[in-house]
Backbone as a ProteinNet text record, in pm:
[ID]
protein_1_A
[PRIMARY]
XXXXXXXXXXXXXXXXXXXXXXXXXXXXXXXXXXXXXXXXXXXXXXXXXXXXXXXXXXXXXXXXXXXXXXXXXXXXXXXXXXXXXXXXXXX
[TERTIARY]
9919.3	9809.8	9676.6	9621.6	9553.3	9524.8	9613.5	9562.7	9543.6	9553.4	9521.8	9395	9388	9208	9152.5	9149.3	9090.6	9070.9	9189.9	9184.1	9090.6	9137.3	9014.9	8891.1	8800.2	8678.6	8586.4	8482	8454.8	8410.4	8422.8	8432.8	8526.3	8635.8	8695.7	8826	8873.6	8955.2	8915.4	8772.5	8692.5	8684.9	8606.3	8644.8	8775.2	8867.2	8987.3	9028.7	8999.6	9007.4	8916.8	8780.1	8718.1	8772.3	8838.3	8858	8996.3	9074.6	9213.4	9217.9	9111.2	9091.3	9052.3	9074.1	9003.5	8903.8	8843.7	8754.7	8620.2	8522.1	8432.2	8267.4	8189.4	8060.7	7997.3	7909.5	7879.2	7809.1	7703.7	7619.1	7685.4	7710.8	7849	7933.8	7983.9	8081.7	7970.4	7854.5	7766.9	7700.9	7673.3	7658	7775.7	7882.8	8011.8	8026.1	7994.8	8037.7	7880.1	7805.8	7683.8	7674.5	7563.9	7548.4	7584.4	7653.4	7683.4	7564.4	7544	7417.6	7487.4	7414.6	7427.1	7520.5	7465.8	7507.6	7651	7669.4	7810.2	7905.4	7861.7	7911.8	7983.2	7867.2	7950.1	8038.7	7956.6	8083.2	8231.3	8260.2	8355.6	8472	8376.1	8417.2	8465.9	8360.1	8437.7	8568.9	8583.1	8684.4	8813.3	8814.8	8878.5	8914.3	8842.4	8895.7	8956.7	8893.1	8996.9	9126.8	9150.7	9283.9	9387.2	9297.7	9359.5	9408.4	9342.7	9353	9234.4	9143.6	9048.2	9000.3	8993.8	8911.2	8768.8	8667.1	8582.9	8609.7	8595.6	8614.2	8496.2	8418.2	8310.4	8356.8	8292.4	8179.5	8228.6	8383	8394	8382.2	8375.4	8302.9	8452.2	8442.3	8532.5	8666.9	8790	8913.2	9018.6	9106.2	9211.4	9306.1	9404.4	9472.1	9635.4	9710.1	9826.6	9895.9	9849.6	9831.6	9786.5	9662.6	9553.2	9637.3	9666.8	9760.5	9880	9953.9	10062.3	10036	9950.3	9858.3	9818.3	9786.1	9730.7	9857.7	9902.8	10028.7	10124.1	10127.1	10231.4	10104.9	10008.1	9932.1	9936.2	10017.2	9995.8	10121.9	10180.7	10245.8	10164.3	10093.2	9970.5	9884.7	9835.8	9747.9	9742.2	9945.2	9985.1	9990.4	10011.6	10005.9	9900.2	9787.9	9635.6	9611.7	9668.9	9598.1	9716.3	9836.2	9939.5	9827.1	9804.4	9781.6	9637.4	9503.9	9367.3	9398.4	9496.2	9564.5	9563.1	9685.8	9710.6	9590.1	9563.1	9383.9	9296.9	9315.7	9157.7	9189.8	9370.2	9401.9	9354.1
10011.8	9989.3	10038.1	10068.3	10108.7	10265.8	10327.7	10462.1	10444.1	10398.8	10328	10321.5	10195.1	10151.3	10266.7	10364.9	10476.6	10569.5	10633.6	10716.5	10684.1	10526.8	10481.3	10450.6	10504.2	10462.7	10595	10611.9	10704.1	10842.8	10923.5	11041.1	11100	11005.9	11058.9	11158.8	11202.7	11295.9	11388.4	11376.5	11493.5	11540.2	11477.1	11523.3	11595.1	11548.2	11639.1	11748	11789.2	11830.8	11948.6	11902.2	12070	12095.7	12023	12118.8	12194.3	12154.3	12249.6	12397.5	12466.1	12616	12654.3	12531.2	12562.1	12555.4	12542	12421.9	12462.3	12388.6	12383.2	12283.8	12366.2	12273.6	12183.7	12083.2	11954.9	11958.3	12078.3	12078	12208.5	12289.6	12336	12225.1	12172.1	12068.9	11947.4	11901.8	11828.6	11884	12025	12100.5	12091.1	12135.2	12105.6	12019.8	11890.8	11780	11682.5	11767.5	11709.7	11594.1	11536.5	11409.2	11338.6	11377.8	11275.9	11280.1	11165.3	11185.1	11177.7	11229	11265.2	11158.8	11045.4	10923.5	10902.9	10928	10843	10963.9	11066.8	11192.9	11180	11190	11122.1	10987.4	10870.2	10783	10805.2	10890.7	10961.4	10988.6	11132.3	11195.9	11134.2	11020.6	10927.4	10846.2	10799.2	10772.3	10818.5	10927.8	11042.7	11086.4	11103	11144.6	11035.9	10914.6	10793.8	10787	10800.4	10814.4	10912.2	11018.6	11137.7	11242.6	11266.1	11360.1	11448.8	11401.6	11565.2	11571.3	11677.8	11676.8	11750.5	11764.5	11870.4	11946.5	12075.7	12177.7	12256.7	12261.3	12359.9	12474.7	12605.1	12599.6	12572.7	12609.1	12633.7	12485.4	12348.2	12237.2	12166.9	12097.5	11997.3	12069.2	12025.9	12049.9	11964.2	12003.3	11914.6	11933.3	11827.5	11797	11842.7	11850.4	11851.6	11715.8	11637.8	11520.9	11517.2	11555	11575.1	11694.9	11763.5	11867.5	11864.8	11745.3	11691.5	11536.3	11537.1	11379.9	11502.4	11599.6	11701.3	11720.7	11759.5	11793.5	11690.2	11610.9	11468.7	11458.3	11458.3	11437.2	11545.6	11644.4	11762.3	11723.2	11654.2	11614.5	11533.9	11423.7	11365.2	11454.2	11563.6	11665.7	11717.7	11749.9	11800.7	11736.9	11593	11496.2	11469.1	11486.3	11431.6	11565.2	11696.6	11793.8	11769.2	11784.6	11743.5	11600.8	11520.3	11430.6	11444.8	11531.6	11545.8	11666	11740.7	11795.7	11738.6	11669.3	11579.9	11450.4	11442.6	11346	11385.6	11503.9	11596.1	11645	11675	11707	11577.5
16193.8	16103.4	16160.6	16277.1	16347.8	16297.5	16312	16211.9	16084.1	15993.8	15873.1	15846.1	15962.9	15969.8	16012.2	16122.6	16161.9	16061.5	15989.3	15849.2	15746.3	15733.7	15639.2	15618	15767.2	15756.2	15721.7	15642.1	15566.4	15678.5	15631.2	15708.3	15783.2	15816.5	15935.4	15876.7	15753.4	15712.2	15680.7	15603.4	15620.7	15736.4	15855	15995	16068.5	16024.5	16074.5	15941.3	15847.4	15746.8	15806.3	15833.9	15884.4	16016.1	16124.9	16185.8	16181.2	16059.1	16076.4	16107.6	16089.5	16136.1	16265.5	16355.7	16489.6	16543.5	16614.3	16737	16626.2	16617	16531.4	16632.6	16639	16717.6	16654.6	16675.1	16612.3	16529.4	16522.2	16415.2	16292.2	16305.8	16224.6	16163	16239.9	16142	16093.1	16102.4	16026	15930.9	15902.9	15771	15692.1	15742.1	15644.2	15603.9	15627.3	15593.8	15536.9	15457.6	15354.3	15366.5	15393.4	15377.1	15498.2	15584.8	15696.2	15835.4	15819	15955.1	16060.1	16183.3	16289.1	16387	16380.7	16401.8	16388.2	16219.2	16219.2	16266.8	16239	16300.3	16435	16533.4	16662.3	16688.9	16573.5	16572.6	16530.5	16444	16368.6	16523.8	16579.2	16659	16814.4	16853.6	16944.4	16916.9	16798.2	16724.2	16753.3	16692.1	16652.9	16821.7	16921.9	17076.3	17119.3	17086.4	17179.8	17115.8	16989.8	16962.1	16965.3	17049.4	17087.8	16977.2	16861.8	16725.2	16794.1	16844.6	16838.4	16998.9	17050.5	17179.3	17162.2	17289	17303.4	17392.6	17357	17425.3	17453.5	17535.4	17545.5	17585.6	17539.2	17456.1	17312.5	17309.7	17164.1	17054.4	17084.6	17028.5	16987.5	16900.3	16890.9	16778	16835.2	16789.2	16748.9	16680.9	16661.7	16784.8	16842.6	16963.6	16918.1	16966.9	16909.8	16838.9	16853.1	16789.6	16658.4	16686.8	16584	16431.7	16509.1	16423.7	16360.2	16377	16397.6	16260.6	16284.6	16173.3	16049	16060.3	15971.2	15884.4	15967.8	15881	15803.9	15866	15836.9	15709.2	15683	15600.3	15453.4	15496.3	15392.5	15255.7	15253.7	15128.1	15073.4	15150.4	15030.2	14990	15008.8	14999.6	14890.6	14871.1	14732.9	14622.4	14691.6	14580.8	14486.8	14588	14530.2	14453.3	14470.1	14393	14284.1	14236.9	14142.2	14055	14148.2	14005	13967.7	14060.3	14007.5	13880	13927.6	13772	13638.6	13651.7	13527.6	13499.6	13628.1	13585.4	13487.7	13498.6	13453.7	13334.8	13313.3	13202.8	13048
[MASK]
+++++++++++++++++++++++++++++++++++++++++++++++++++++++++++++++++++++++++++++++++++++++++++

């Protein structure tokens, strides 16, 4: 239940969501992600390293872990799901 609570606190799928394309720096991934201040940003991202889904890598900035990549994916059938039913939602 611990990833649960982690997934579910606001920002943090967006957070692994931008970095599926590879290591991404802090203020780069805080433009991508509108609206999120700086703050919860790094709270996000401490988060997100203690549970071992994202590391930092300098220079190239923060990444998904093999872990991290591994939660991405295990995640990609809900992905399809949510676009299948914002389909028929909207229909």
């Amino acid at each position: 239940m611990a990833l649960f609570d982690l997934l579910g606190r606001r920002w943090a799928l967006r957070v692994l969501w931008e970095l599926r394309d590879g290591p991404v720096r802090f203020r780069v991934l805080q433009e991508r992600c509108e609206g999120m201040s700086s703050s919860v940003l790094n709270q996000r991202l401490r988060e997100l390293r203690d549970a071992g889904v994202v590391a930092l890598s300098d220079p190239a900035g923060y990444a998904l872990t093999a872990e991290g990549e591994a939660l991405l994916a295990a995640l990609g059938p809900l992905h399809a799901w949510a676009e299948r039913w914002g389909v028929r939602a909207s229909a």
